[in-house]
C-alpha positions as CSV (number, residue, x, y, z in Angstrom):
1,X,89.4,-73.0,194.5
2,X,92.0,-72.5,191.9
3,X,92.1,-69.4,190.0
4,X,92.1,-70.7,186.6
5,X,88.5,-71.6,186.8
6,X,85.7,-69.9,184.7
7,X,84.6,-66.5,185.4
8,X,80.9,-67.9,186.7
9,X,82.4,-71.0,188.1
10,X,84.0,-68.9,190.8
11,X,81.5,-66.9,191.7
12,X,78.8,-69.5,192.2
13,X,81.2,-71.5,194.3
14,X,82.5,-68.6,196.2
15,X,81.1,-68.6,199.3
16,X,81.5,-72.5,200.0
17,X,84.8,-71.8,199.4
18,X,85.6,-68.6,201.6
19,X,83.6,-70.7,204.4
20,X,80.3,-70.3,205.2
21,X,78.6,-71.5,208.7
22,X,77.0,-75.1,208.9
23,X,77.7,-76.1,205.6
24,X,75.6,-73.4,203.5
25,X,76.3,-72.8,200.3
26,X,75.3,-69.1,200.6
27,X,76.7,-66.6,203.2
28,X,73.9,-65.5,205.6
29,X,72.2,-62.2,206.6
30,X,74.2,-61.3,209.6
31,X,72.2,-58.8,211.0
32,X,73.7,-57.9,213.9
33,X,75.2,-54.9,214.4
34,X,77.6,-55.5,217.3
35,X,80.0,-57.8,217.6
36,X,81.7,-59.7,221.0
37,X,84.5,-61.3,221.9
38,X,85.8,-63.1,224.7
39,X,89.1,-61.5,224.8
40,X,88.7,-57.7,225.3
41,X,92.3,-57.8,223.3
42,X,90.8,-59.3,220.6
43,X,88.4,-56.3,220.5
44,X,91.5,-54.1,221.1
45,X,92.9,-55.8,218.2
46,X,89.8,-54.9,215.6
47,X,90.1,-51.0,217.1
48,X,93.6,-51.1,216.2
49,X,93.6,-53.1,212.9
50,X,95.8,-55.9,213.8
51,X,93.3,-58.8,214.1
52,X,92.5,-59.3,210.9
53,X,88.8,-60.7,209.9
54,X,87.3,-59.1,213.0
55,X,84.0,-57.5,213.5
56,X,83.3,-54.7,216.2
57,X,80.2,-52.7,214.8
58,X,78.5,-53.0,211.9
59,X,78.9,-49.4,210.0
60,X,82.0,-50.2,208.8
61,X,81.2,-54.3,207.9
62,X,79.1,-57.6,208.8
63,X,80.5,-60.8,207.9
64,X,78.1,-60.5,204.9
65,X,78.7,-57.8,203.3
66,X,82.7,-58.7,203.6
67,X,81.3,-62.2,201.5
68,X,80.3,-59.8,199.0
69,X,83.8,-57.6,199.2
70,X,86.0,-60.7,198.6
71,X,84.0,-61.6,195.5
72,X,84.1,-58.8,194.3
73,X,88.0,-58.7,194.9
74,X,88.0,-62.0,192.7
75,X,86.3,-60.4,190.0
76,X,89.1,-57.7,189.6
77,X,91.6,-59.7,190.6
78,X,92.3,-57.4,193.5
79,X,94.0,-57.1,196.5
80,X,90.9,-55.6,198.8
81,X,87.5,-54.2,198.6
82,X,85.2,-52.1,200.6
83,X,81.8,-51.9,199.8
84,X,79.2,-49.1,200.6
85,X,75.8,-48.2,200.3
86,X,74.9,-46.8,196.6
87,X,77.6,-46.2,193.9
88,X,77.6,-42.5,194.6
89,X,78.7,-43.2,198.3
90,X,81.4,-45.0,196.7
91,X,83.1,-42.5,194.5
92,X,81.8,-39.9,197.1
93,X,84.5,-42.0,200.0
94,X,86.7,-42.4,197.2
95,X,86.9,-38.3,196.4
96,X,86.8,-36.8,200.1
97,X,89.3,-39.7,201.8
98,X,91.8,-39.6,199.6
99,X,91.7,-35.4,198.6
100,X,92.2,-33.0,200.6
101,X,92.1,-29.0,199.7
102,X,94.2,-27.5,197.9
103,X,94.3,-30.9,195.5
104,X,93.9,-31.3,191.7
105,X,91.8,-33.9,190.1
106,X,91.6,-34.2,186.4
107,X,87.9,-36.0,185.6
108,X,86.2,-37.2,182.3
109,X,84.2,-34.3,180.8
110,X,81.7,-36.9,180.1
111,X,81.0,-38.2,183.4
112,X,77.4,-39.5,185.1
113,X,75.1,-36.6,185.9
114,X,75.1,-37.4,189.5
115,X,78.8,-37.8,189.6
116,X,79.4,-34.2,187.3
117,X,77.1,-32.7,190.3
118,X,79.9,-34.0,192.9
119,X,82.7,-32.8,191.2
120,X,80.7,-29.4,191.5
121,X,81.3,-29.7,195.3
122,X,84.5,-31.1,195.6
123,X,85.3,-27.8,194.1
124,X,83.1,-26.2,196.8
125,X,85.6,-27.6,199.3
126,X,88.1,-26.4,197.9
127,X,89.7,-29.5,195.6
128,X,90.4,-28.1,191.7
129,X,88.6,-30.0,188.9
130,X,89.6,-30.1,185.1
131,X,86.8,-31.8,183.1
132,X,88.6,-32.6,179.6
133,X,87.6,-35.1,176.7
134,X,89.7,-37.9,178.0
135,X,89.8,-39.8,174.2
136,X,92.7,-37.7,173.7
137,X,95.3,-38.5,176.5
138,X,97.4,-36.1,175.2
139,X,94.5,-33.3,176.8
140,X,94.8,-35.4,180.1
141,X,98.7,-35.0,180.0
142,X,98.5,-30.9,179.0
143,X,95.7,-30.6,182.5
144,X,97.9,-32.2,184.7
145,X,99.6,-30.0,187.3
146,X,102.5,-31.0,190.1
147,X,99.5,-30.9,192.9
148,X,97.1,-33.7,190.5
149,X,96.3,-36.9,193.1
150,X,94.0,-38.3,190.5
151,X,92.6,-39.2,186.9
152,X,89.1,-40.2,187.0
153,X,87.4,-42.4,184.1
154,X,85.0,-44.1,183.4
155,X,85.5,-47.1,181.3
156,X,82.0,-46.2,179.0
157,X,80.4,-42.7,179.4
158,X,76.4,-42.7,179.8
159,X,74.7,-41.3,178.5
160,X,76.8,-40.8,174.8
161,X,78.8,-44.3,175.3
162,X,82.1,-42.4,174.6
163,X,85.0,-44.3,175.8
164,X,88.7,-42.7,177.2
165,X,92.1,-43.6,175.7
166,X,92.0,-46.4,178.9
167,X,95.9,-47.6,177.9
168,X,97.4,-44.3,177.4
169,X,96.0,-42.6,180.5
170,X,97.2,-45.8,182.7
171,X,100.3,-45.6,181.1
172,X,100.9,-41.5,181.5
173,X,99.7,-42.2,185.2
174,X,102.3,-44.4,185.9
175,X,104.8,-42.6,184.5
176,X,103.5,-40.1,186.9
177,X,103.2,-41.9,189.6
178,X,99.3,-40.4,190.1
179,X,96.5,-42.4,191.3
180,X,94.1,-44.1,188.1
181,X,90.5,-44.6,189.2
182,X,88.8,-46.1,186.7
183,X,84.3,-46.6,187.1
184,X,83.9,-49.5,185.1
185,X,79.9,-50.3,186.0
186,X,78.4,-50.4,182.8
187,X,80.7,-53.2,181.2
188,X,81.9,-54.6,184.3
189,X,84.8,-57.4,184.9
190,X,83.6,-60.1,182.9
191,X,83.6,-57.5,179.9
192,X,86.9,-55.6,180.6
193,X,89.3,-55.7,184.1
194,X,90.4,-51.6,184.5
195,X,93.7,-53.6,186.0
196,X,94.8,-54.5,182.6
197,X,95.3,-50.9,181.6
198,X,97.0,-49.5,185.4
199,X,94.1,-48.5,187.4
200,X,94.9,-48.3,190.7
201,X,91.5,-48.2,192.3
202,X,88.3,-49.6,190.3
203,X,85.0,-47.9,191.6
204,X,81.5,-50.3,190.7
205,X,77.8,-49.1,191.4
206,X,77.0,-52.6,192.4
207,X,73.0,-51.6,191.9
208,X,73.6,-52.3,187.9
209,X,75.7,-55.0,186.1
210,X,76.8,-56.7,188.7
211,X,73.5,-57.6,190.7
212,X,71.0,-56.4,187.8
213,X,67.5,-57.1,189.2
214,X,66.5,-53.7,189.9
215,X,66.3,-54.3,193.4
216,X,69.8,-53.9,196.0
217,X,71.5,-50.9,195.9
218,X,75.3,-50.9,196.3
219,X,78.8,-49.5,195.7
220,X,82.3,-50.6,196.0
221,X,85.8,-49.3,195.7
222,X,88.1,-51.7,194.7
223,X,92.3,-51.9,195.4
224,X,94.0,-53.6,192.2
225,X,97.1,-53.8,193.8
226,X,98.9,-52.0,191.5
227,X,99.4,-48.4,193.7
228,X,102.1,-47.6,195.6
229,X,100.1,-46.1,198.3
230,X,103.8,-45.1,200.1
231,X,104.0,-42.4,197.7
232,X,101.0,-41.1,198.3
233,X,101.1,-38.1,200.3
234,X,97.2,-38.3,201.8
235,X,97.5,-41.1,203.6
236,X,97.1,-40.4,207.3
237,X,100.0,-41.8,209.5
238,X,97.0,-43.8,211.3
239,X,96.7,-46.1,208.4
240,X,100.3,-46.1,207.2
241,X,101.0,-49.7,209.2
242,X,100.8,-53.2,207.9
243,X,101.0,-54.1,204.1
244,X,101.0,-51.0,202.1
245,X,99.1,-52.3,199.7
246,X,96.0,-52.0,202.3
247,X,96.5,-48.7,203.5
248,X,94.4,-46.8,200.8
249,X,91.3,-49.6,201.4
250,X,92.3,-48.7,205.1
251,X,91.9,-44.9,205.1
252,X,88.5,-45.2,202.9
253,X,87.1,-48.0,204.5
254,X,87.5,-46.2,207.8
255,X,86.4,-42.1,207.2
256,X,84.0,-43.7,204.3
257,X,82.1,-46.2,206.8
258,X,83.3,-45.6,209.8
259,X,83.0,-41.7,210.0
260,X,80.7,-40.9,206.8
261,X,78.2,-43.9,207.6
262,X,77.9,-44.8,204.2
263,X,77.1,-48.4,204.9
264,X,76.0,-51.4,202.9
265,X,73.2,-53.4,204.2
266,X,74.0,-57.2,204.5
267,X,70.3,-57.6,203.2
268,X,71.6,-55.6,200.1
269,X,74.5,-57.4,200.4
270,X,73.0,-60.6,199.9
271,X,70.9,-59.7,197.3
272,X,73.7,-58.0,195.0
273,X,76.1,-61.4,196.1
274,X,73.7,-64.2,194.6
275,X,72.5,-61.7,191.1
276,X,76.4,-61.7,191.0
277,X,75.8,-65.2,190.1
278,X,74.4,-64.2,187.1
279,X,75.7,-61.6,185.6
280,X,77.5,-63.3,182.5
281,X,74.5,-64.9,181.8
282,X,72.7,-61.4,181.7
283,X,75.5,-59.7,180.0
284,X,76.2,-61.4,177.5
285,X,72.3,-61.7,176.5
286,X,71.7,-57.9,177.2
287,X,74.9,-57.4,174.9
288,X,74.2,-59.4,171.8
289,X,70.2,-57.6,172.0
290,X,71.9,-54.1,172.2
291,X,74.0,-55.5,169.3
292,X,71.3,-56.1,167.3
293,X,69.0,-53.2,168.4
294,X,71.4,-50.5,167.7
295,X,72.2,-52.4,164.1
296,X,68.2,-51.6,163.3
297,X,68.3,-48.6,165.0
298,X,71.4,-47.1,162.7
299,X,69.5,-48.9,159.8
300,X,66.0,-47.0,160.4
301,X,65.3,-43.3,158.0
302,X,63.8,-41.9,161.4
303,X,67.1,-42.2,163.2
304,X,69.7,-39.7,162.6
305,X,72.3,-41.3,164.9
306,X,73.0,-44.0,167.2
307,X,75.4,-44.6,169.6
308,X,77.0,-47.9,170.6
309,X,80.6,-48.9,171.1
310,X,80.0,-52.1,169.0
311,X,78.9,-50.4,165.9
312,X,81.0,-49.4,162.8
313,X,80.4,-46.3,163.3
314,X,81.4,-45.3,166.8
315,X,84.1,-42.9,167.3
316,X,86.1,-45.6,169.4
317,X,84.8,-48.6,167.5
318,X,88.3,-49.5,166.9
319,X,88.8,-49.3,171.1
320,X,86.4,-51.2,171.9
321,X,86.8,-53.8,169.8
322,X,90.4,-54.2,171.0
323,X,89.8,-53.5,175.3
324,X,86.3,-55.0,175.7
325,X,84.7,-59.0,174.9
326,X,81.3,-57.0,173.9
327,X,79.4,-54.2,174.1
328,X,77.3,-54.5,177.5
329,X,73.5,-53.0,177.5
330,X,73.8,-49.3,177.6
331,X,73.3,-47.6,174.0
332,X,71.8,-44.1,173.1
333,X,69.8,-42.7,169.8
334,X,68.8,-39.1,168.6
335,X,65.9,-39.4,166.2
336,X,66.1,-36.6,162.9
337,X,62.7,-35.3,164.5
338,X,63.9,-34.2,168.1
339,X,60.1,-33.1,169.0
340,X,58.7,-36.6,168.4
341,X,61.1,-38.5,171.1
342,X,58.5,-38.2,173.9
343,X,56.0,-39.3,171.1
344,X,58.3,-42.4,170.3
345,X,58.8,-43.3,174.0
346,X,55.2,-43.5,174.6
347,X,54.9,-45.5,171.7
348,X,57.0,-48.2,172.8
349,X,55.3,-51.1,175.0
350,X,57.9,-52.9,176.1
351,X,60.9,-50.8,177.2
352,X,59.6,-48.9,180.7
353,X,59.7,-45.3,181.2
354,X,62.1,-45.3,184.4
355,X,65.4,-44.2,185.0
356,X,68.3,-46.8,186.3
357,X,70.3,-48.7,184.7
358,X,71.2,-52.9,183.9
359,X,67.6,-53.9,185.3
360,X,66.4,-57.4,183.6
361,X,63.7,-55.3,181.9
362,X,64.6,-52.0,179.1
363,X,64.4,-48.9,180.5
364,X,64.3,-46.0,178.7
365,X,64.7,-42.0,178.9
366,X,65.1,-38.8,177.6
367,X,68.4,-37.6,178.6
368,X,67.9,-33.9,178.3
369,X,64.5,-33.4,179.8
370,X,65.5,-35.7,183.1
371,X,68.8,-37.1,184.5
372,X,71.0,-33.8,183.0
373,X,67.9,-31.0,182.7
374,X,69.6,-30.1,186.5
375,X,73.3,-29.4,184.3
376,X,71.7,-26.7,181.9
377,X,72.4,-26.4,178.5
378,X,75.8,-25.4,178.4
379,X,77.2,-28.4,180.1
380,X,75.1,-30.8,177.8
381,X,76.3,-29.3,174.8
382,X,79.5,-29.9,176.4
383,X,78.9,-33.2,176.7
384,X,77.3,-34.0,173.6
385,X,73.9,-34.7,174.9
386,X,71.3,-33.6,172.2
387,X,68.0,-32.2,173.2
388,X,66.5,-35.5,171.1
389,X,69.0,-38.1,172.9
390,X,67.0,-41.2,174.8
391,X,69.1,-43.6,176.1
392,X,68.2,-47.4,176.7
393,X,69.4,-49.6,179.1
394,X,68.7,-53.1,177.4
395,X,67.3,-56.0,179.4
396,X,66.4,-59.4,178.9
397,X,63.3,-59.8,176.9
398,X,64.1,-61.3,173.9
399,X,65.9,-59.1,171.3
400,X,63.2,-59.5,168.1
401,X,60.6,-58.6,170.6
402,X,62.7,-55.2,171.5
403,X,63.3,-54.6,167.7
404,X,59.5,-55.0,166.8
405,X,58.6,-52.9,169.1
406,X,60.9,-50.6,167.8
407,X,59.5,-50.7,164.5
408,X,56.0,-49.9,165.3
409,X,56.9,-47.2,167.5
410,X,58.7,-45.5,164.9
411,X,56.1,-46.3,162.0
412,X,54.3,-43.2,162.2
């Protein structure tokens, strides 16, 4: 299939195209977990990573999930992808393969709960942390120290939607020579390619944009190609053989599945590979609602602020604008009367009471009282997170339905 074909088009004709058994258009569910061969030096070959395509057990792959890898390789015009469980056993891989002790990692202050939690234990283990407000490269460039491996982003910040200076952190880390991994979930590549601004590594929890639904979990870690993992001291001498290009994929795929067991399940696998299939559809409808919500939202005397990368008013407006085609379906609001939000949530009829994130149905939540009461109060004034913030997670009912509901909701 050539590569100049629509973003859909190629993910719909995929699997056809990658080869699939007896003339299916979708990859099966292999579910079998070990693999033969006829040839025990075929099976040698697997062991010792020079027959490529191979299968031997299925923690570290199954011929479906690797459907699933190579699409997703596609869709950030990669060079590799290895695919795990849940987004957190993704960047979790990512973090514990690639540092060791004694390491420095410079992180977005403004990360996802969960993921602020892990950088808590990473510094358990003895890998240093700085947390800074990565809109200002220039307080990226002042953490960095000569033992930094890694600059950690993510490419729109949940819950307060702020967004990093993407270009001049990819351009300060090649100038360094220092790995840029780059969590671009919420907009995903259809809306913005971390590649274009030098990240080396791109991390996805599959679970949200990419198969939407509600109803696979997933993770990935994906190899843009553009790292030269031969300068990279962590690499074990194990995996430094073959096309350098592989040999980062290569040392995570192997401790992260292989060792760590955090596997994807092909039925999981399946399920996030064929909501791939839509996911501009769902985008770009989630997008233009969250549009037009937030513009009522900022417009209504109850709300004191709203926060959406698409609006005037955002902080990064001008950013987003320039790195992303739209605004995807995450957006948060603080009402003036931060005591009514539980009142307003239960208000609401359509947008469900649930935490998660890129379902086809609106979710909804306060922030303070749920996904970061476990960070305390310090860290969310840190953050930004107000004691009134509720953040949305727009689906795809249809967007004057959302807004009506919004409007008796915040009648009273």
């Amino acid at each position: 299939m050539t590569t100049n074909t629509g973003f859909t088009t190629q993910i719909v004709h995929a699997d056809r195209h990658f080869g699939v058994e007896h003339g299916g258009l979708h990859k099966p569910i292999h579910t079998s977990v070990q693999y033969g061969f006829d040839k025990v030096e075929d099976l040698i070959g697997v062991f010792q990573g020079t027959l490529k395509g191979g299968y031997n057990y299925a923690r570290q792959g199954t011929p479906t999930t690797a459907a699933l890898e190579s699409k997703l390789t596609q869709m950030e015009q990669g060079v590799g992808t290895v695919s795990f469980a849940t987004g957190m056993a993704a960047i979790t891989a990512l973090f514990l393969t690639l540092l060791r002790a004694g390491d420095h990692l410079v992180s977005s202050r403004f990360v996802f709960g969960n993921t602020n939690s892990l950088l808590g234990t990473m510094e358990d283990l003895g890998i240093a942390v700085s947390k800074v407000d990565v809109r200002d490269a220039g307080l990226v460039a002042a953490a960095l120290r000569p033992e930094t491996r890694m600059v950690f982003v993510e490419t729109v910040a949940n819950p307060g939607t702020q967004i990093p200076d993407l270009e001049a952190i990819g351009q300060l880390c090649r100038d360094k020579g220092i790995l840029f991994v780059v969590d671009n979930t919420i907009l995903s590549p259809l809306l913005f390619r971390p590649k274009d601004v030098g990240a080396g590594l791109v991390i996805h929890a599959l679970t949200k944009t990419i198969s939407g639904h509600g109803n696979a979990l997933g993770g990935a870690v994906i190899d843009t190609g553009l790292f030269d993992w031969t300068s990279y001291p962590n690499i074990s001498a194990a995996y430094r053989k073959g096309d350098p290009k592989q040999w980062g994929l290569m040392q995570v795929r192997k401790k992260g599945l292989r060792d760590m067991g955090g596997t994807l399940s092909s039925q999981h696998a399946h399920l996030i590979s064929t909501g791939a299939e839509t996911l501009a559809l769902r985008i770009t409808h989630s997008s233009a609602t969250a549009m037009a919500l937030a513009e009522f939202l900022e417009s209504h005397p109850a709300i004191a602020k709203v926060h959406y990368p698409m609006l005037a008013s955002h902080p990064q407006h001008a950013l987003a604008k320039k790195l992303f085609k739209a605004g995807s379906w995450l957006m948060s609001f603080e009402l003036k009367d931060a005591d009514s939000c539980l009142a307003v949530i239960n208000r609401l009829k359509l947008p469900i009471a649930a935490t998660g994130l890129a379902d086809n149905r609106t979710l909804i939540i306060p922030v303070a009282h749920t996904i970061f009461w476990e960070a305390g109060a310090a860290v969310r004034a840190e953050m930004g997170i107000a004691d009134g913030l509720i953040r949305l997670s727009v689906g795809l009912e249809d967007g004057a339905d959302l807004v009506a509901d919004f409007a008796q909701a915040l009648a009273s």
